[in-house]
Each structure stands twice: as structure tokens, then as C-alpha cells.
N, C-alpha and C positions, 0 to 999 in steps of 0.2 A: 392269647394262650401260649403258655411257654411249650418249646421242643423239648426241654427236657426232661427226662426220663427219672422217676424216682429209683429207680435201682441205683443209678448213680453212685459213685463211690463218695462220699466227701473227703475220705485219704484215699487216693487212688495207692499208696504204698502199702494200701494194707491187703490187697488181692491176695498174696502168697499166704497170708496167714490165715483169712477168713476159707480161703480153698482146703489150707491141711486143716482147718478145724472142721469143715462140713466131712473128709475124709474122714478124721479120728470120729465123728458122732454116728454118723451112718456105720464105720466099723462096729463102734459102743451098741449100737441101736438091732446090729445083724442084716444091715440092707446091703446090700450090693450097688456100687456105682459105678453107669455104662461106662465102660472103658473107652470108648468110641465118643462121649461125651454127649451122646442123644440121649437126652433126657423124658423122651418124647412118650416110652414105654412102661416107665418106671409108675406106680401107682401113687395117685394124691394124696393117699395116704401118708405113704413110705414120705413124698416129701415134706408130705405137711410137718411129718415127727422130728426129720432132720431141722428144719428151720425153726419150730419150736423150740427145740434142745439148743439148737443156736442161738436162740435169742434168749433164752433165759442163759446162758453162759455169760452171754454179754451185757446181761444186766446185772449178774452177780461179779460179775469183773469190776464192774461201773461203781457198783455201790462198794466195795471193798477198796477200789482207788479213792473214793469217795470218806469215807470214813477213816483211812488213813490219813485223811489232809486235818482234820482235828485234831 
């Protein structure tokens, strides 16, 4: 069994970008993110919406790089 972790980056240079995009969604969304970085209180909710909004970003990203290659 592998150690490695699926969170894992597969571009570790994309940290910065995926950070300000989970900022601008949760700004978009009205959630507040702890400034202290404990994420410990925040409700499953609130992140579930942010990570959603994220990933459908990044599938409409994907398929419009996508469709440009045609």
C-alpha cells in the first residue's frame, strides 16, 4: 500500500492559484475563511460548497482548454 496521500498536488506550482481560487469562491459563496488557517470549525457544509464551486471551475476550465484544441 502506497504512503501517498491523494491530496497530493500533481503540479505542486499550482498551490498559489488553487489557494486564491478557494479565497475568491468562498468570498463568491459569503463564507468566511479562518484566518489562523484552522479549518477545524468551519461547517461541512460551508466546505463542501467551496470545493464543489471549485471543482466544477476546474472542469469548466478543462473542457474549454479542451475544446479550444479543435
Amino acid at each position: 500500500m502506497s504512503n501517498r496521500s491523494s491530496n497530493q498536488l500533481v503540479v505542486p506550482q499550482a498551490t498559489a492559484a488553487l489557494d486564491q481560487m478557494k479565497y475568491e469562491v468562498a468570498q463568491e459563496l459569503g463564507i468566511a475563511i479562518p484566518q489562523d488557517g484552522y479549518y477545524g470549525n468551519m461547517t461541512t457544509k460551508d466546505a463542501g460548497s467551496i470545493g464543489g464551486s471549485i471543482t466544477r471551475r476546474l472542469v469548466q476550465m478543462a473542457q474549454q482548454s479542451l475544446s479550444s484544441r479543435q
